[in-house]
Backbone as CSV, one residue per row, in Angstrom:
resi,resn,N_x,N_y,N_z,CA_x,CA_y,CA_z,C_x,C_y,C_z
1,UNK,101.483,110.140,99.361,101.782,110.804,98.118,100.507,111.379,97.506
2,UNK,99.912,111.509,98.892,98.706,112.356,97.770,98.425,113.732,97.428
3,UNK,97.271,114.165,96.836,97.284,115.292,96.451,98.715,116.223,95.986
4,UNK,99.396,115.816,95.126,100.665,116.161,94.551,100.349,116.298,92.954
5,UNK,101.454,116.589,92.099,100.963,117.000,90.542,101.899,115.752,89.572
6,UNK,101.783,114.470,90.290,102.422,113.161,89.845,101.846,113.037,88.670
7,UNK,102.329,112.768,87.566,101.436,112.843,86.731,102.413,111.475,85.766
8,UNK,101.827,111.084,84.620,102.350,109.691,83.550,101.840,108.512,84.264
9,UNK,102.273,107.592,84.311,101.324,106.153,84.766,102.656,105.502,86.032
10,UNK,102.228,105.178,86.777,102.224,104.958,87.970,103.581,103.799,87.912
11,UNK,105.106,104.102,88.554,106.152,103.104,87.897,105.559,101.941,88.430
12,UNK,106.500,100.704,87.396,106.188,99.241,87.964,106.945,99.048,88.939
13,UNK,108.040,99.670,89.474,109.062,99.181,90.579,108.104,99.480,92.304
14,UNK,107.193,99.989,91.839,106.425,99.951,92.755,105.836,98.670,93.543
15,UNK,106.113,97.787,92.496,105.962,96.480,93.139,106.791,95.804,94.013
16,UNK,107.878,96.350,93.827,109.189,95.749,94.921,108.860,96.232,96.201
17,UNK,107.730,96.787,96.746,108.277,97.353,97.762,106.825,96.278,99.096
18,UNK,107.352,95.418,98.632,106.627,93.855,99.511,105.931,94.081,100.616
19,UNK,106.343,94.838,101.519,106.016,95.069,102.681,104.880,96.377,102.851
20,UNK,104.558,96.931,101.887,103.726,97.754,101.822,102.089,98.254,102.535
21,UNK,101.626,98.337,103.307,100.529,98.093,103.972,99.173,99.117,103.432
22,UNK,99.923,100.262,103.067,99.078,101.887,102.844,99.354,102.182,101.173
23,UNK,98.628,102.378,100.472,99.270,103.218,99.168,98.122,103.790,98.711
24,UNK,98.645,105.200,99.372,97.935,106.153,98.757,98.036,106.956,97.749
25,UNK,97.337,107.209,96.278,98.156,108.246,95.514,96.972,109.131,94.873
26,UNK,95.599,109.260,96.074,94.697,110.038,95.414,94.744,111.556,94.596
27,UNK,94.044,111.767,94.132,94.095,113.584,93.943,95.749,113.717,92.942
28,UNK,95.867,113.096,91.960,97.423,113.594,91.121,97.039,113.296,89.794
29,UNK,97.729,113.221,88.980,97.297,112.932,87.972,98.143,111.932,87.120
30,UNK,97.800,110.546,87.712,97.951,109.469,87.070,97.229,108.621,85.782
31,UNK,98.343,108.525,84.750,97.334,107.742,83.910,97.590,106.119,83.885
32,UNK,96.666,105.767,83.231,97.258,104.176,82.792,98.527,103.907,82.127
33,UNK,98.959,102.909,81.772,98.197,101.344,82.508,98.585,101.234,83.874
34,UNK,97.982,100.972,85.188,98.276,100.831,86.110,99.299,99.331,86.079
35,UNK,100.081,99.017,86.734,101.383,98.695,86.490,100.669,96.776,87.406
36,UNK,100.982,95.883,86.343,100.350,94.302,87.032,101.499,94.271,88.503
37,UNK,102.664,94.756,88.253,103.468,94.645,89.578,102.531,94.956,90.904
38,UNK,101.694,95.738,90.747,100.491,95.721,91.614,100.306,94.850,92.358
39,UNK,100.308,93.826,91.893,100.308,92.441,92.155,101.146,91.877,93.279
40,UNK,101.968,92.146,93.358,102.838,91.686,94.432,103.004,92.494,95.755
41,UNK,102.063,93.146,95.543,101.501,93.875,96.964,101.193,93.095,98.190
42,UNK,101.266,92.121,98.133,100.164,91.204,99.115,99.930,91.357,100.545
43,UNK,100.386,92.450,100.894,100.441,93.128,102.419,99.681,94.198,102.033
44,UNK,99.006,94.409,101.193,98.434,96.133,100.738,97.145,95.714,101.486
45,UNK,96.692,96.812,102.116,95.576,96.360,102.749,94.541,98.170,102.705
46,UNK,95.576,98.777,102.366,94.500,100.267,101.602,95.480,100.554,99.844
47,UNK,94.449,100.840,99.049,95.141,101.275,97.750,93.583,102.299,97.238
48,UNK,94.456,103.369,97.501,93.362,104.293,97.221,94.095,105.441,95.805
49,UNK,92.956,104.971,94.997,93.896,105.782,93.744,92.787,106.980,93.055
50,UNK,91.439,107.072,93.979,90.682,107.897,93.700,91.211,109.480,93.323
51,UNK,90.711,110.125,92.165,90.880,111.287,91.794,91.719,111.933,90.725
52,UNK,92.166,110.837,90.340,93.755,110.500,89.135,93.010,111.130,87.574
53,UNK,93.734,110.277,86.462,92.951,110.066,85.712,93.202,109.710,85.189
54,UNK,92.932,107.750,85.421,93.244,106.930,84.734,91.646,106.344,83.756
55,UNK,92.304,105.833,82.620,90.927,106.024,81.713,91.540,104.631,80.988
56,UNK,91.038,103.438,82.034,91.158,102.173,81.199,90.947,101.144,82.230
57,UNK,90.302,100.165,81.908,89.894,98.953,82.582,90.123,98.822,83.966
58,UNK,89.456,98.188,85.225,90.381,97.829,86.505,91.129,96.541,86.049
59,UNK,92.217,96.118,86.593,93.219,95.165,86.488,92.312,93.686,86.891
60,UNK,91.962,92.463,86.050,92.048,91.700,87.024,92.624,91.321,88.050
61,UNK,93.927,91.497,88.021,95.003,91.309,89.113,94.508,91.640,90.768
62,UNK,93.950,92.519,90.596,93.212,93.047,91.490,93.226,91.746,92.702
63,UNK,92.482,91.119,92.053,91.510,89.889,93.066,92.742,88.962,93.648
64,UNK,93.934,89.284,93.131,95.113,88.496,94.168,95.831,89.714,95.338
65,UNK,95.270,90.504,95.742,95.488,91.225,97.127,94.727,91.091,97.572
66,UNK,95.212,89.736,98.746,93.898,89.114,99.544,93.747,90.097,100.369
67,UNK,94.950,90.796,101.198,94.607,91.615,101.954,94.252,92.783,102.209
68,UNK,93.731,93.448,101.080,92.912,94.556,101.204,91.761,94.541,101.298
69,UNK,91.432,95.516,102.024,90.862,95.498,102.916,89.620,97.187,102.104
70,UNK,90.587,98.115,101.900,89.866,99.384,101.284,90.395,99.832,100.155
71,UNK,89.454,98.953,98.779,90.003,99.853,97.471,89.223,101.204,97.015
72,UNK,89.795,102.382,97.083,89.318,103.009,96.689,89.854,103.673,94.716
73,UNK,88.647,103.349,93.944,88.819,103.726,92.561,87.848,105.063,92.000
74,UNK,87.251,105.594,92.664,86.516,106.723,92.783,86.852,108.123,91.944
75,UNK,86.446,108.630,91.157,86.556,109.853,90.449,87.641,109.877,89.307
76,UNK,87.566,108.648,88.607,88.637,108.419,87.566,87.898,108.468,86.517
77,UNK,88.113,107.421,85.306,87.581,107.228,84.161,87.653,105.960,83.665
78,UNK,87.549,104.797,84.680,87.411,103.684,84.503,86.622,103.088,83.809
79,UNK,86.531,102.199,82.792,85.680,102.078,82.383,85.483,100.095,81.917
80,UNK,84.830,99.574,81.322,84.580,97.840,81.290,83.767,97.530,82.501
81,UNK,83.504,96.232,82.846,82.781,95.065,83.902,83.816,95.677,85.361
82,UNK,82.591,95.293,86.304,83.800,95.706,87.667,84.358,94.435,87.089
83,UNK,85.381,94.492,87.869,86.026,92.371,87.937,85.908,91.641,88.696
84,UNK,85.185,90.650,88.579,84.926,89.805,89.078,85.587,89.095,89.941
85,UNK,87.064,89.221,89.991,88.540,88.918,91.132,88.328,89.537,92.060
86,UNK,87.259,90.251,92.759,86.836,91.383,93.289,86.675,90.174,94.193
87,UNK,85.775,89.484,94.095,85.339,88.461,95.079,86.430,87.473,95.682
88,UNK,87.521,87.682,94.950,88.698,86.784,96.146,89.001,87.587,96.996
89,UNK,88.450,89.237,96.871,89.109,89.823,98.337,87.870,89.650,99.687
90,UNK,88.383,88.673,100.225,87.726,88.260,101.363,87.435,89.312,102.736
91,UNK,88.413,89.375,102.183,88.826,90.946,103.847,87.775,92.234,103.051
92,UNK,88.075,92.448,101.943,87.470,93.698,101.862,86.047,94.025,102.938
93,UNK,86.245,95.205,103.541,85.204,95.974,104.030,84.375,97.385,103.388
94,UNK,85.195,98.003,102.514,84.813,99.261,101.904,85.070,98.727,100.515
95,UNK,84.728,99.556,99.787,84.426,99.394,97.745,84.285,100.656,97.814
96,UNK,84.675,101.481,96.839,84.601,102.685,96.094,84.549,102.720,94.828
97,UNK,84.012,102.293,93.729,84.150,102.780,92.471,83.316,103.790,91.652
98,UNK,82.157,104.776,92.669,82.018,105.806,92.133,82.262,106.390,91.332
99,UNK,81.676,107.086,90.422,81.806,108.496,89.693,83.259,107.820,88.638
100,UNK,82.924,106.935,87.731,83.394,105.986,86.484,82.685,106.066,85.380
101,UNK,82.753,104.870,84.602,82.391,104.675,83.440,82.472,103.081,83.213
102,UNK,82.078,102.589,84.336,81.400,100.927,84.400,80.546,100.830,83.998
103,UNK,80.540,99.803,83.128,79.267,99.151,82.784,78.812,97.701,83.507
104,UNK,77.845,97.158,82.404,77.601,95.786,82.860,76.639,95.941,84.139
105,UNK,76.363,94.388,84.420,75.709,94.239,85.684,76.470,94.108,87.199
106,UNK,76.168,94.299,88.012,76.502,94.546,89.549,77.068,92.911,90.149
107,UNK,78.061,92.441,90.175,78.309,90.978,90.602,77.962,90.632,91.589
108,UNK,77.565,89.791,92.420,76.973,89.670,93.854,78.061,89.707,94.500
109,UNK,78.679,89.312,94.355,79.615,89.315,95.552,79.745,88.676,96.962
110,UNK,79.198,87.408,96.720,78.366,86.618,97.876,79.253,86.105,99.008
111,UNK,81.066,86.351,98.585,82.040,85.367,99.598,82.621,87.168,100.576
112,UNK,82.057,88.085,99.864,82.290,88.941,100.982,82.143,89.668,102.068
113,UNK,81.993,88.755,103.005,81.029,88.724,104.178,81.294,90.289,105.082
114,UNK,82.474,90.657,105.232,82.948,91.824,105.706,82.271,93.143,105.161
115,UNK,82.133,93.094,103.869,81.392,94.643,103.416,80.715,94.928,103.561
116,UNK,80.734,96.201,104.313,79.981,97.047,105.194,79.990,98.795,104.220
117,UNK,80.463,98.801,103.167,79.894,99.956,102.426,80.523,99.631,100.950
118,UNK,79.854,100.004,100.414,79.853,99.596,98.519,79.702,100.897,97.821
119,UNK,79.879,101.995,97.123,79.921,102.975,96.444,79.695,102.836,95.261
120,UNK,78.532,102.557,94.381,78.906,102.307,92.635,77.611,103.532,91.789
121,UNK,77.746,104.624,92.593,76.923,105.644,91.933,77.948,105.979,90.879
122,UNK,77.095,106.944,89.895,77.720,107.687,88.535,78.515,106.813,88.019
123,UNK,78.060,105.512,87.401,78.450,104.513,86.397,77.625,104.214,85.586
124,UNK,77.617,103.639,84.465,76.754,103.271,83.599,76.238,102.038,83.837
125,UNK,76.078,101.339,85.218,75.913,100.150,85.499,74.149,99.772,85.326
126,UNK,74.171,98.327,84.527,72.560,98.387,84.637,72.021,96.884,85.076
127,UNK,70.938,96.904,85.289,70.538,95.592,85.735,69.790,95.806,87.096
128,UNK,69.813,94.651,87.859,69.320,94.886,89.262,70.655,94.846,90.356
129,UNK,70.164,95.163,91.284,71.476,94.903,92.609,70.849,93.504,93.273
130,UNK,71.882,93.104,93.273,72.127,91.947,93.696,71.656,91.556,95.239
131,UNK,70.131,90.606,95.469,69.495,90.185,97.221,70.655,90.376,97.831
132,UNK,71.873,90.131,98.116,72.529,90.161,99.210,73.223,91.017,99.110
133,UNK,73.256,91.937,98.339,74.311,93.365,98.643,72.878,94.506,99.114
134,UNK,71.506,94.383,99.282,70.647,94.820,99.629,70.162,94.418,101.199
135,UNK,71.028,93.354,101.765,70.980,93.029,103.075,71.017,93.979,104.101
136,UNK,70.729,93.683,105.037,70.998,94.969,106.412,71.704,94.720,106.847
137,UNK,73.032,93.786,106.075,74.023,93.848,107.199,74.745,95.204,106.648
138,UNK,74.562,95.616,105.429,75.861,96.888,104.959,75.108,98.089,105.502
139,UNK,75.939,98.392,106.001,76.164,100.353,106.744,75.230,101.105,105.441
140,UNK,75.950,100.568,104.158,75.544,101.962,103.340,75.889,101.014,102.124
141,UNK,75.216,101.098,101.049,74.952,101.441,99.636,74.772,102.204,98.461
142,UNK,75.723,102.610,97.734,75.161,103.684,96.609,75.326,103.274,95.662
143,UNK,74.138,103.624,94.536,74.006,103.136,93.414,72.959,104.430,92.657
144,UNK,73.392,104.403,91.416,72.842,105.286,90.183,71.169,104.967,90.696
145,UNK,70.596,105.915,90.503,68.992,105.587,90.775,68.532,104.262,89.640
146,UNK,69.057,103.946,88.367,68.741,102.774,87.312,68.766,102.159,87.842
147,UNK,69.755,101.018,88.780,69.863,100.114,89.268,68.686,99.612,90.011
């Protein structure tokens, strides 16, 4: 469903659909509140909502889709702390939250052994990056030159 002219906030019945593996709805124009039914995704293992324009917090909820694997939140208007539920996704391999309106400091993220690329340029993020997201095990890193 991407790149289409979807536009109002994203239904909650979207959660019924259990078996879900892919949900893509980049490039449309979605607003908030992204819907907690989210939540019951637990087979979601890509949720890529980059390009929308949603302009309000990420969900804690977040951090109960163990199985994703690639969130992409990229080119929205997100804005608050990443969340910290971030770190129950074990599987994650990719992070996108680029080109936002995050603040706060960078969480380590120390139980996610899999990530192999992190994206957190064009945010208002400040502080230092975190010894182990500076490791050589990740492919790639981006971050605002502040950091």
């Amino acid at each position: 469903m991407e790149k289409n002219k979807f536009s109002e906030s994203i239904p909650s019945e979207i959660g019924n659909l259990k078996s879900l593996v892919e949900l893509r709805l980049s490039s449309n124009f979605f607003t908030c509140p992204i819907p907690s039914s989210l939540a019951h995704l637990t087979n979601l293992s890509v949720l890529d909502l980059h390009g929308n324009v949603f302009n309000c917090a990420i969900r804690s909820e977040i951090g109960g889709l163990k199985s994703l694997t690639h969130p992409d939140f990229s080119s929205n208007n997100f804005y608050g702390k990443i969340p910290l539920q971030l770190e129950n996704l074990v599987m994650l391999s990719y992070l996108n939250l680029e080109n936002n309106s995050l603040r706060g400091s960078v969480p380590s993220f120390t139980k996610l052994f899999n990530l192999d690329y992190i994206n957190l340029s064009y945010n208002k993020l400040t502080g230092k990056i975190p010894d182990n997201l500076a490791d050589v095990r990740y492919r790639a890193f981006h971050a605002y030159e502040d950091l």
